[in-house]
C-alpha positions as CSV (number, residue, x, y, z in Angstrom):
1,X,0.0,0.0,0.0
2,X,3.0,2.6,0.8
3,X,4.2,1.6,-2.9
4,X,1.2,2.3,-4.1
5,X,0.7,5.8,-2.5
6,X,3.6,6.8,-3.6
7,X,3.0,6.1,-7.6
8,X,-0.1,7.7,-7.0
9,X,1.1,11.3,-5.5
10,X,1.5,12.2,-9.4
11,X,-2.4,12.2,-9.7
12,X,-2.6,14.5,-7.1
13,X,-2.2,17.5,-9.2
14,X,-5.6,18.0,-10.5
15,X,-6.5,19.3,-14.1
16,X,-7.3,23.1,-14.0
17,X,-9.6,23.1,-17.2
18,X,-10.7,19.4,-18.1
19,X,-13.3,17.3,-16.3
20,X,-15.2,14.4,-17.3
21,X,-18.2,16.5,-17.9
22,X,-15.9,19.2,-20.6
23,X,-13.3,16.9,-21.8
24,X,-14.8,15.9,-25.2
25,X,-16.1,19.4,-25.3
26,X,-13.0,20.4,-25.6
27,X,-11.4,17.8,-27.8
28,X,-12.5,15.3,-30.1
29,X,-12.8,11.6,-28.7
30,X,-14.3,7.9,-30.5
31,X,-15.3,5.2,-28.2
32,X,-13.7,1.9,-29.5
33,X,-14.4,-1.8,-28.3
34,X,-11.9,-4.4,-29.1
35,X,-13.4,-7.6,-28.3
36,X,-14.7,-7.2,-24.8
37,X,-12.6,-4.0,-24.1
38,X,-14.0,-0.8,-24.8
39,X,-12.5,2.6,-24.3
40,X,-12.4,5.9,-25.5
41,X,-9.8,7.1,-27.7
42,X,-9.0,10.3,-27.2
43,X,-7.9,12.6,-30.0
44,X,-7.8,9.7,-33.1
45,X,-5.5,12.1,-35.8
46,X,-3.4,13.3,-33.1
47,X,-2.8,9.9,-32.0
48,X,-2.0,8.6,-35.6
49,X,0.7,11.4,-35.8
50,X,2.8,10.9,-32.6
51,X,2.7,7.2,-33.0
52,X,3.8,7.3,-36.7
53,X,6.6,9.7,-35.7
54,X,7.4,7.4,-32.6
55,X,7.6,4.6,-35.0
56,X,9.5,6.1,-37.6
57,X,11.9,7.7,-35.4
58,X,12.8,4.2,-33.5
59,X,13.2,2.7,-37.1
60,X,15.9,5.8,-38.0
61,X,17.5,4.7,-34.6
62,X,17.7,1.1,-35.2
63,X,19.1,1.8,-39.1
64,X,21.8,3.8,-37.5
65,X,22.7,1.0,-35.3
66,X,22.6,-1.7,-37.9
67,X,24.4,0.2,-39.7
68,X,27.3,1.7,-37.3
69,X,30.7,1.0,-39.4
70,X,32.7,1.4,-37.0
71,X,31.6,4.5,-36.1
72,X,31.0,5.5,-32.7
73,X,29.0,8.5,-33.2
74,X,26.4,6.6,-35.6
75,X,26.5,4.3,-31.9
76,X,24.9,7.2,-30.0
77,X,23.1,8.5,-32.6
78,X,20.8,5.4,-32.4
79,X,20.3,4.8,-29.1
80,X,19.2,8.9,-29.4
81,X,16.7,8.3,-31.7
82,X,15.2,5.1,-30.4
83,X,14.7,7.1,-26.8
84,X,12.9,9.7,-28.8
85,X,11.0,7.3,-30.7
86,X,10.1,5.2,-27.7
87,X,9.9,8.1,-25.5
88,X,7.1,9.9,-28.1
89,X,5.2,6.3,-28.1
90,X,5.2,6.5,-24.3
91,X,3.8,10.4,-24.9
92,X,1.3,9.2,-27.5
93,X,-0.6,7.0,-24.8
94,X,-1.3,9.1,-22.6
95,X,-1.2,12.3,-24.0
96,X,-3.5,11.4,-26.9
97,X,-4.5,7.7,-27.3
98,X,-5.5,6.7,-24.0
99,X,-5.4,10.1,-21.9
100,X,-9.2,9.8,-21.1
101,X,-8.9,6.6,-19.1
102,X,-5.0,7.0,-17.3
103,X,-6.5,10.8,-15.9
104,X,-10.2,10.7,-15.8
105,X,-12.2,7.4,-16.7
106,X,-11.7,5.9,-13.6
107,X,-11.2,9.3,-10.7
108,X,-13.2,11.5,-9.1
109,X,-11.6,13.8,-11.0
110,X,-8.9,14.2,-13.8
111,X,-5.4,13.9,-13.5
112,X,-3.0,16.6,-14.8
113,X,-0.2,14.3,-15.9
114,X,0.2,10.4,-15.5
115,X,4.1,8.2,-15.0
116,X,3.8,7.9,-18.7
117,X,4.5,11.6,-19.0
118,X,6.8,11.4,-16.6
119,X,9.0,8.4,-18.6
120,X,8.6,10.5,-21.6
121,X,10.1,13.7,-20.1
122,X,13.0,11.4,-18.8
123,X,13.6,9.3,-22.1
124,X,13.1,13.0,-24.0
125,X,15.4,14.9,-22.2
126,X,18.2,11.9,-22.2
127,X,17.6,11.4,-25.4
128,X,19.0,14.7,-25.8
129,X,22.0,13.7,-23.9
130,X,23.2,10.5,-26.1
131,X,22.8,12.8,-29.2
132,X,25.3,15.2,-27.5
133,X,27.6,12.2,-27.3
134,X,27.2,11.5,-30.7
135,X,27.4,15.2,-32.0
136,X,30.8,14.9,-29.3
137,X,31.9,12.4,-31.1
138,X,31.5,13.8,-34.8
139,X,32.8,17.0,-34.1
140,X,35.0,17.6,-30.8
141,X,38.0,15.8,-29.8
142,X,40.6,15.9,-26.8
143,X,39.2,17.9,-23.6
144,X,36.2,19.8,-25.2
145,X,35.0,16.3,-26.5
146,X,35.3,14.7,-22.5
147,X,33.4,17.3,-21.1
148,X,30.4,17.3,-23.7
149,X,30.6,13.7,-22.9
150,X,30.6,14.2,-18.7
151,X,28.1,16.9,-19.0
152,X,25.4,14.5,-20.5
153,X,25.9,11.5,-18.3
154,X,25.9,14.2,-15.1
155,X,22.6,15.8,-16.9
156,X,21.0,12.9,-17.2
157,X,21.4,12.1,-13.8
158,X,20.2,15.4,-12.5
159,X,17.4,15.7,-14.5
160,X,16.7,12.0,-14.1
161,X,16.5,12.3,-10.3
162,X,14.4,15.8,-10.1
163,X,11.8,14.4,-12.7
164,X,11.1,11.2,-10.3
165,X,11.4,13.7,-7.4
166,X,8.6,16.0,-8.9
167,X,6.4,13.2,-9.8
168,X,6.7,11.4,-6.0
169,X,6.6,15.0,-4.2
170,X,4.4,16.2,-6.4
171,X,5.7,19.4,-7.8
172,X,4.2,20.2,-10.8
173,X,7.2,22.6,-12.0
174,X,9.2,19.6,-12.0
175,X,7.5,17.3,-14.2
176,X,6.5,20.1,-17.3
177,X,7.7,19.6,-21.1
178,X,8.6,23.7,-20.9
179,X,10.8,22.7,-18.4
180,X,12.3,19.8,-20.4
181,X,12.9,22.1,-23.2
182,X,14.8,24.3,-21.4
183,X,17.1,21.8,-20.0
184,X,17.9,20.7,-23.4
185,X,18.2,23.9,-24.4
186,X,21.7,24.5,-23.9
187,X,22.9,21.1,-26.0
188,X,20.5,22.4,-28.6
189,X,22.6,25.7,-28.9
190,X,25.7,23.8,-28.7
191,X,24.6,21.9,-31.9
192,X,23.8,24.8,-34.0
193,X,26.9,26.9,-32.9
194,X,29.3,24.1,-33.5
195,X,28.2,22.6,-36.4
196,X,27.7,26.3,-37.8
197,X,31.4,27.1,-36.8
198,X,32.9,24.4,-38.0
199,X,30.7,24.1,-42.3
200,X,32.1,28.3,-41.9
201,X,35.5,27.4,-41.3
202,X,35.6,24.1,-43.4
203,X,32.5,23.6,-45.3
204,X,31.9,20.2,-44.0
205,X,28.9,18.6,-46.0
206,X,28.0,16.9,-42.4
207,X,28.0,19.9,-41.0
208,X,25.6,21.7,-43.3
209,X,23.4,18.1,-43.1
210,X,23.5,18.4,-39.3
211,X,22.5,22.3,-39.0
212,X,19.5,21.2,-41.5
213,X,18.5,18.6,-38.8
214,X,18.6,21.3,-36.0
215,X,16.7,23.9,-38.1
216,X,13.5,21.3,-38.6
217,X,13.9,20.7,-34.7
218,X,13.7,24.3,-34.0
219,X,10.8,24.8,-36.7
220,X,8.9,22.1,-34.6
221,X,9.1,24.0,-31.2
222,X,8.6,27.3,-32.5
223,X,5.5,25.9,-35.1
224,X,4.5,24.3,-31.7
225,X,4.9,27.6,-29.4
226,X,3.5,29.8,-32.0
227,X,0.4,27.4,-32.6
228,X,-0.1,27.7,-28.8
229,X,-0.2,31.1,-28.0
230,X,-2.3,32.3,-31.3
231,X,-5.1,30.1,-29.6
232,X,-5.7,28.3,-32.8
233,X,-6.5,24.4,-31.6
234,X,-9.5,26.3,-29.8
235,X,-10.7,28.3,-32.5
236,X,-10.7,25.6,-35.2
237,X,-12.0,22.7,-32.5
238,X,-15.1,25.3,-32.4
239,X,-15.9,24.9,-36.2
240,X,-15.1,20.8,-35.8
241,X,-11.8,20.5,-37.3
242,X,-8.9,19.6,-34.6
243,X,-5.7,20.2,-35.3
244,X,-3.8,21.2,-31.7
245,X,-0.4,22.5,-31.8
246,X,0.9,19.3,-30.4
247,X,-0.3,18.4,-34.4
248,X,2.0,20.6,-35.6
249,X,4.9,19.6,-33.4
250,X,4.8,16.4,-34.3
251,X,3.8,17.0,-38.5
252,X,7.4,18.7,-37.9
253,X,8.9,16.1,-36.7
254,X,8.0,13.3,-39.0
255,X,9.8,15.4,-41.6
256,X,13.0,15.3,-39.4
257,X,12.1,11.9,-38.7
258,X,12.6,10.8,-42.6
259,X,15.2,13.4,-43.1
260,X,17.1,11.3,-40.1
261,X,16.3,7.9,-41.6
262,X,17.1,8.9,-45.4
263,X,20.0,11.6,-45.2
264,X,21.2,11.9,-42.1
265,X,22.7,8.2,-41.8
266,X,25.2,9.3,-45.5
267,X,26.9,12.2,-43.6
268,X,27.2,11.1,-40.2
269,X,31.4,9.7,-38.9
270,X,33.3,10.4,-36.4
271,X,36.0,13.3,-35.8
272,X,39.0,11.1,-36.5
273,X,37.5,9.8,-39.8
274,X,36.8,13.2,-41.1
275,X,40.6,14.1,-40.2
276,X,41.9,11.1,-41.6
């Protein structure tokens, strides 16, 4: 029972808008029976777009580590993409597919966030991390290279830890995706500054395919931030056509996701092999 009450602490935090009596009022939902189950499935196209991208993306990851050559960045690369893939899966379920019945179905009332968020914040945000290593290991060498390296296995740690800690506590400023963002923020820059530097001073074709993978990442979170806050998954849910900017985040991303299983795999060695 102690066990128990402690998983549940997350549900704790109570939603501020949606209730069982609003929430298909405020997004679109189908009630589905699969033999003797039935459930509602909450947001049907949003669900087909974070699952395809979750799929697709742990497919890129599991290309890159089939096909490694030798290469340790390629290494890191995959287990980075198959975090984010399995990671936006994890997302999918419970912030789409099934978040009727993990936050409301079956409580008094609704849940703001369920551990399924929470694993996705924590395979997200490392996820972040390994591709660090593998961007270390493409384009940094000696010192610089050790500390890119030490900085995401101490990140990981940290952010690992204050994720669990929010959910158990609960502390809702813990366990947000803003927050997430932010915390990969930094690497994020690191990518585009380096990779930038480096196709400037050397016009390295990687380089140039890399900054094209961080410039669809970046399109996805500001097409996702301004989405948000130009209101428009409310004003078009009120004339029966959803499209939230979750929608556009992840439309985004499915491009990155193909431009990571198709291009990305050509360009991608390590530092010594582009020195050599």
């Amino acid at each position: 029972m102690k066990t128990q009450g402690i998983f549940e602490r997350v549900h704790s935090i109570k939603h501020e808008v949606l209730t069982k009596e609003n929430w298909f009022d405020k997004q679109p939902g189908k009630r589905i029976t699969l033999g003797g189950v039935k459930f509602m499935l909450n947001q049907p196209w949003s669900t087909f777009w974070v699952y395809f991208l979750g799929v697709l993306v742990t497919i890129a990851g599991a290309h890159f580590l089939w096909n490694q050559e030798g290469q340790i960045s390629r290494y890191w690369w995959g287990i980075s993409l198959i975090l984010w893939g399995v990671g936006a899966l994890i997302a999918g379920t419970s912030y789409q597919a099934l978040g009727y019945e993990l936050k409301c179905a079956r409580r008094e009332t609704c849940s703001w966030t369920t551990w399924w968020e929470v694993i996705y914040l924590i395979f997200q945000q490392v996820s972040m991390n390994a591709m660090t290593i593998a961007v270390a290991y493409s384009c940094t060498s000696g010192l610089f290279r050790e500390a890119l390296i030490w900085y995401s296995i101490i990140l990981s740690i940290l952010y690992t830890l204050s994720t669990l800690y929010g959910a158990v506590k609960p502390n809702k400023s813990l366990i947000t995706f803003e927050l997430m963002i932010l915390v990969s923020l930094p690497s994020f820059v690191m990518f585009c500054l380096l990779n930038l530097g480096r196709y400037l001073m050397d016009g390295n074709v990687m380089d140039l395919v890399m900054l094209g993978s961080w410039a669809l990442i970046f399109l996805s979170w500001w097409g996702y931030d301004r989405y948000d806050k130009a209101g428009l998954t409310e004003k078009l849910w009120q004339k029966g056509r959803w499209f939230s900017e979750n929608d556009v985040l992840h439309v985004v991303l499915v491009i990155w996701g193909f431009y990571t299983l198709i291009l990305l795999p050509q360009y991608i060695y390590d530092y010594s092999h582009s020195q050599g």
